[in-house]
C-alpha positions in Angstrom: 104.7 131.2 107.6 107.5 133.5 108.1 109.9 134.2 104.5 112.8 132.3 105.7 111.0 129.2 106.4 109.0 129.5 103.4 112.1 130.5 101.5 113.7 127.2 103.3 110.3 125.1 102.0 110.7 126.3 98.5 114.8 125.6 98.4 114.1 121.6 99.7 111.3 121.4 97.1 113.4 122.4 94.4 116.2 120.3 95.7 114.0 117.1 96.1 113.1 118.2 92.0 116.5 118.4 90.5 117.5 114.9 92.0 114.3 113.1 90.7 115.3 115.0 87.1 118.4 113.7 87.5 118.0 110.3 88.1 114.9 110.7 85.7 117.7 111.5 82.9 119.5 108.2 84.0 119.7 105.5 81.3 118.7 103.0 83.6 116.3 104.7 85.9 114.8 102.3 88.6 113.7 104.3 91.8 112.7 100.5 93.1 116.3 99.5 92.6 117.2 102.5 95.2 115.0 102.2 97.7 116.2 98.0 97.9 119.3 98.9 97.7 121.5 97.9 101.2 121.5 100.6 103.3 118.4 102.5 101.4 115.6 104.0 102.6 113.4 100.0 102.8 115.9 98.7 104.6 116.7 101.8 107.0 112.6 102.0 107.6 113.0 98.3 108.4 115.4 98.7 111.1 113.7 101.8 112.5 110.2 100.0 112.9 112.0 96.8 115.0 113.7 99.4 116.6 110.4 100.9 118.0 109.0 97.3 118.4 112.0 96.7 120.7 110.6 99.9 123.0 107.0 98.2 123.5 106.3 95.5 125.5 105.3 92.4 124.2 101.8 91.7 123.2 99.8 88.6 125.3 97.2 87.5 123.3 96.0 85.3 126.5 95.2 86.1 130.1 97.8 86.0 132.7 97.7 82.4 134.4 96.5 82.5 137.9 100.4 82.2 139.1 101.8 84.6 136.5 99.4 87.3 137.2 101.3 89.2 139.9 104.6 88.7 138.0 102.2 89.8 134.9 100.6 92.7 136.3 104.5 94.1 138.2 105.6 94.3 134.4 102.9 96.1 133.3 103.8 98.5 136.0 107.2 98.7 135.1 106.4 98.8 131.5 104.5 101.7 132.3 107.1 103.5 134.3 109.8 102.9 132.3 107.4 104.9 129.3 108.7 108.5 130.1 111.7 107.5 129.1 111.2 105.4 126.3 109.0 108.3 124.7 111.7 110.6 123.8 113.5 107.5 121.7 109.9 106.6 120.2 109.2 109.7 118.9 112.5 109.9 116.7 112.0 106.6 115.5 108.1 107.8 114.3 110.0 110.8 112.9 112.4 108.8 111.1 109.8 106.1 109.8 107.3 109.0 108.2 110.7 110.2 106.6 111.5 107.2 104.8 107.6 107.0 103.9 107.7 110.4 102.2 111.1 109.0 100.3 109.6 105.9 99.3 106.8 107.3 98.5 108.2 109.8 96.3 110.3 107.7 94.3 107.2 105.0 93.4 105.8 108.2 92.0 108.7 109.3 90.2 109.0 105.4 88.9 105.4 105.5 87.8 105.3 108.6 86.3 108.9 107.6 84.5 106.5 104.5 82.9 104.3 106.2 81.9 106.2 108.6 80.4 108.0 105.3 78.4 104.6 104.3 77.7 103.4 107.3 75.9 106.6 108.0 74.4 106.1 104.5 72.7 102.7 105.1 71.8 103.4 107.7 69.1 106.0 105.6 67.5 
């Protein structure tokens, strides 16, 4: 890894740290209320999945029929073709979906670890 990008790596992670202190020093702390919020990360991830479900073709659980099965296998073709350019599209929206993982993931963490904190803190008194 060259210095700038590792320099880069170490300025997001510390970034990424100060907001979950941050919110962490919030009265009412919830990362769960965030990530539902409209417009947040659950809802964004949402509408980035259907967006890539609108790029596949639809799934046929049964056989073609024996007078669908041209008009079945012509959009299979075309399905196919069509791919190349679909990929580009696809590959953003798999970008954008592992983003909103790592965010969601992060702030069930940071919830957790904020209960657990509470818990403990209660313990001793």
């Amino acid at each position: 890894m060259d210095p700038v990008s590792g320099a880069a790596s170490i300025i997001a992670i510390i970034q990424i740290a100060d907001k979950v202190i941050r919110a962490c020093e919030s009265d009412e702390f919830s990362a769960l209320e965030t990530l539902a919020a409209s417009d947040g990360p659950l809802e964004s991830c949402q509408k980035a999945m259907m967006d890539l479900e609108r790029l596949l073709p639809p799934y046929q659980s049964s056989g073609p029929t024996a007078t669908g099965a041209k008009y079945s296998k012509a959009k299979t073709v075309l399905s196919s073709l069509a791919w190349p350019f679909k990929e580009g599209k696809a590959t953003k929206l798999l970008d954008e979906i592992k983003q909103h993982k790592g965010t969601i993931l992060l702030a069930l963490t940071t919830d957790t670890a904020y209960v657990r904190l509470l818990c403990v803190h209660f313990e001793y008194y």
